[in-house]
N, C-alpha and C positions, 0 to 999 in steps of 0.2 A: 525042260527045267522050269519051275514055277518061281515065282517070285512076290516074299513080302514086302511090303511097302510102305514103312512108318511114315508116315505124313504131315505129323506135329499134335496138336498145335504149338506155334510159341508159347516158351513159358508154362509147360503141362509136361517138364519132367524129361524134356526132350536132351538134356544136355546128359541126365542121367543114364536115360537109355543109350546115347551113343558112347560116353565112356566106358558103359558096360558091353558091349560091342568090342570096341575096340579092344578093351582088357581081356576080353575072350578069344578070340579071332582063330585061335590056333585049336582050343576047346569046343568050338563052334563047329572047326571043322571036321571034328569026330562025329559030331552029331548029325554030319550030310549037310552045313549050312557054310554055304559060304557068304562070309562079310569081306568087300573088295572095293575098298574106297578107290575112286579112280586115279584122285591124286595121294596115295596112301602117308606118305614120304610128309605130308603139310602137318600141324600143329594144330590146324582146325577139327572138329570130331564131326560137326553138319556135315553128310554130304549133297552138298549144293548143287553139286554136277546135275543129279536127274530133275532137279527143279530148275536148273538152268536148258537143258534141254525142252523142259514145256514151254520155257520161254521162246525159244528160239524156232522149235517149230511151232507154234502161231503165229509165226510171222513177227514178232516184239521182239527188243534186245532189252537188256540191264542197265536199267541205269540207277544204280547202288554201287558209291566210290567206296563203301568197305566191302562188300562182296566182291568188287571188282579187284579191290588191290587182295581179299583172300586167295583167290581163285589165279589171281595174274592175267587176265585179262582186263580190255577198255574196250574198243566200239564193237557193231553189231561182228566185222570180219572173224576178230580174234576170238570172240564167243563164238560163232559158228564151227572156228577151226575145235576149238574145245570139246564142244559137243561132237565134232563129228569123232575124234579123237576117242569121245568113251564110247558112243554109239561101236566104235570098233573092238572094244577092248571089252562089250558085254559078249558084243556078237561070237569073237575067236573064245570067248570064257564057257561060253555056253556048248558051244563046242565041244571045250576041252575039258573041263572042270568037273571033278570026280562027285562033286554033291549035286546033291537032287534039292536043293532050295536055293536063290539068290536072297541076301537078307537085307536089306536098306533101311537109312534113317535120315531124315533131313525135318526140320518143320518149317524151312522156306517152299515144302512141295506145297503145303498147304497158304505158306502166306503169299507165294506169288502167281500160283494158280487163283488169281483172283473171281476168275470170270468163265463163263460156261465152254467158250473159246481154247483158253490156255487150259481147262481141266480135262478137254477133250484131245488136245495136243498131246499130253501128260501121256493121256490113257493109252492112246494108240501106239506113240514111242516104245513105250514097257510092250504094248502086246505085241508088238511085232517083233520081238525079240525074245519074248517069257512065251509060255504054251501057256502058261495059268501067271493071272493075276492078284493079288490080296491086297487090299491097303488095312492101316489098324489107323485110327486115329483117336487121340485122348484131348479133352476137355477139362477145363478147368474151371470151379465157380467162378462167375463174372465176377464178383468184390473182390478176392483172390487175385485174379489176372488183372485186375486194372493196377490193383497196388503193386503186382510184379513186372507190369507191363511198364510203369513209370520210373521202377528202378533200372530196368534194361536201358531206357534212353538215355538216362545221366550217366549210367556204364557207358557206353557210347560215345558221352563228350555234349548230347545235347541239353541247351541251357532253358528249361521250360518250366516253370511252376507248375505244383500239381493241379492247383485249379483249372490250369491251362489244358493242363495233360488230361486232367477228368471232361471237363467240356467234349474235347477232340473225341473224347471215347466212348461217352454214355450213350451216342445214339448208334452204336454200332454193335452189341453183344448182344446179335440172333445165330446163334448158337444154328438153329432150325435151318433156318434158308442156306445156310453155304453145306450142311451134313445133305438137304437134300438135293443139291447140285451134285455133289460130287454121288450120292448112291444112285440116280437117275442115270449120268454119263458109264458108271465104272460096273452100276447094277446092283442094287441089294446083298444081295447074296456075297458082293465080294469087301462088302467095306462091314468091318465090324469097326464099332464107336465103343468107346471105353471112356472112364470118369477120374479124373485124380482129385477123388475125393474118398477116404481111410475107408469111410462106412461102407464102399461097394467095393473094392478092391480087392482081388484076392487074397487073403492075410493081411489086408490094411496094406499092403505093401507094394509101389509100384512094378518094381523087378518080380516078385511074382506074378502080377498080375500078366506083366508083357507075357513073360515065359508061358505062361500058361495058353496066352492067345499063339502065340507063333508056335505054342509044341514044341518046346525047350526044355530038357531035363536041367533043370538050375542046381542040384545038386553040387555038380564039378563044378560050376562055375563060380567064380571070384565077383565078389562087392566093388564096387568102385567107391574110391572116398566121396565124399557130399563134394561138391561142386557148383557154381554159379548161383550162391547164397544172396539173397535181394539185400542190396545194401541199407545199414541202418541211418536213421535220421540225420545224424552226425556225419555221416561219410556223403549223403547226399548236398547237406549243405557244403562241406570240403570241396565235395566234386564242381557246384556251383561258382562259388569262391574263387577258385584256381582257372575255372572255366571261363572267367568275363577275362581273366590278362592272358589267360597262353590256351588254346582251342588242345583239345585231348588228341582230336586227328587233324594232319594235314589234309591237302586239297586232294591229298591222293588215295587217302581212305587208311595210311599208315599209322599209327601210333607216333603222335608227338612225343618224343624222348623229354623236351623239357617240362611238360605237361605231368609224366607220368613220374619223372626224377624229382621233381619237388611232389606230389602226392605221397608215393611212397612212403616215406620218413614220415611225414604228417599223418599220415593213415598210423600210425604205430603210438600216438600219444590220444589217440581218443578211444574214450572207453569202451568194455568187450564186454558182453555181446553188442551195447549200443540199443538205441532207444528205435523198435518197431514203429516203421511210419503206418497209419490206421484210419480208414476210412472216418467221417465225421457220421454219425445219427442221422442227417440229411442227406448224405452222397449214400450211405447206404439204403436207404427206403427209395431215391431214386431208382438206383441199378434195380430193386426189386420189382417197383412199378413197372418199370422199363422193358423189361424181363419176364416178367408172371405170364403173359398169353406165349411167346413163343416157346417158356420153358416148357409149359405146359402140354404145347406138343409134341415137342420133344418128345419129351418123357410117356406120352401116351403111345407114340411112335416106335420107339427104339428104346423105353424100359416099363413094360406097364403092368411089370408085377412092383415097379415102385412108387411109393406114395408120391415121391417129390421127384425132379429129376439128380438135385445133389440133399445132400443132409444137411439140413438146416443145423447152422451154426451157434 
């Protein structure tokens, strides 16, 4: 049995893909694909499990009190047991399991596979249980990802100015060095990179494009509604607001009830769509400076029938 292996990035459409995933599941299986979250039964669409697995054989545990409280696990033990638990349930699947593809999504394989280490732990986990390996990974412009990246934290509950949140992040979007970590360890040939950006896309559109890379007739398959919209300016200040007197999550990575009970109702009197939070003229020529030599590889690398590596905005 071979198996695909969405890998993320955060924030590049990853939540779209696993609800479409999930919405198909049954659809999927006519097509010889099985999607089989380990913990199927949970409310979360990431599946976490195989990127908690690279964790765990490199020797490193979790220590993420929301993943922790997703997944129901705390120290290195209970992760261990977890993992060995899917490690079982690919192995008898593989077995048993009447399709010829395993189909996976998480973009924590990508964000906690930080280091040369865990993406080689990753790899080996999957191959010694898949006969073939695939990973798809999608990209998103860095101006893009920082502005969606800083709405993801305030979802979250953390209380950080953007200028804070941009500092922490502009020296960080090379794109290059972590795509050639992972094609080095997993090999060329098995990591295709894709763009979430309209201009290269297949139909402009991410669901086709996926389908197209994994060999999906999308035809039968159902749209999922839009999903994990970057909050507007208004709702980030709210979130702030609310966030200095009652923290969003407890110490245990749960949803504070009083947190999200007084947002609610307040979320309902500010105005829709809501005012797009928007890089400044200055933050954006940084990320480009920032950026220009690595994109450039990129894109020489991995798309060099294109002028730029994303379409200029």
């Amino acid at each position: 049995m071979k198996a695909i292996i969405h890998i993320g990035t955060p924030k590049s459409g990853t939540t779209t893909i696993q609800s479409f995933l999930s919405l198909n599941r049954t659809a999927l299986a006519e097509q010889g694909i099985r999607y089989a979250p380990y913990n199927y039964g949970s409310r979360r669409k990431s599946q976490m499990d195989l990127a908690l697995a690279g964790v765990i054989h490199s020797g490193g545990v979790l220590n993420r009190p929301l993943q922790q409280h997703a997944m129901g696990v705390t120290g290195h033990a209970s992760q261990a047991a977890y993992v060995d638990g899917l490690e079982k349930q690919l192995r008898d699947g593989v077995a048993k399991w009447p399709e010829h593809t395993y189909l996976a999504s998480s973009e924590q394989n990508h964000a906690w596979a930080g280091n040369r280490k865990r993406i080689k732990a990753f790899d080996t986990f999957l191959r010694s249980i898949f006969d073939e390996v695939r990973y798809v990974v999608y990209y998103r412009p860095q101006d893009e990802f920082m502005l969606s990246t800083y709405s993801e934290r305030i979802r979250r509950g953390e209380l950080v100015s953007f200028e804070t949140h941009f500092e922490q992040r502009v020296d960080n979007m090379d794109l290059y060095h972590k795509t050639n970590l992972w094609a080095k360890i997993a090999g060329r040939e098995n990591l295709t990179v894709r763009l979430l950006d309209r201009g290269v896309m297949k139909n402009g559109d991410l669901l086709d494009d996926f389908c197209d890379v994994a060999g999906l007739d999308r035809a039968p398959l159902q749209t999922p509604a839009r999903m994990n919209v970057s909050l507007s300016a208004e709702e980030i200040k709210l979130y702030l607001k609310i966030g200095k007197r009652f923290p969003a999550r407890l110490q245990s990575g749960a949803r504070n009830p009083l947190f999200f009970g007084l947002m609610l109702p307040l979320k309902r009197l500010l105005p829709k769509p809501g005012t797009r939070i928007r890089l400044s003229d200055a933050q954006r020529a940084r990320i480009a400076a920032q950026t220009a030599d690595t994109n450039e590889r990129m894109r020489a690398e991995y798309f060099p029938d294109q002028a730029t590596v994303f379409t200029p905005s």
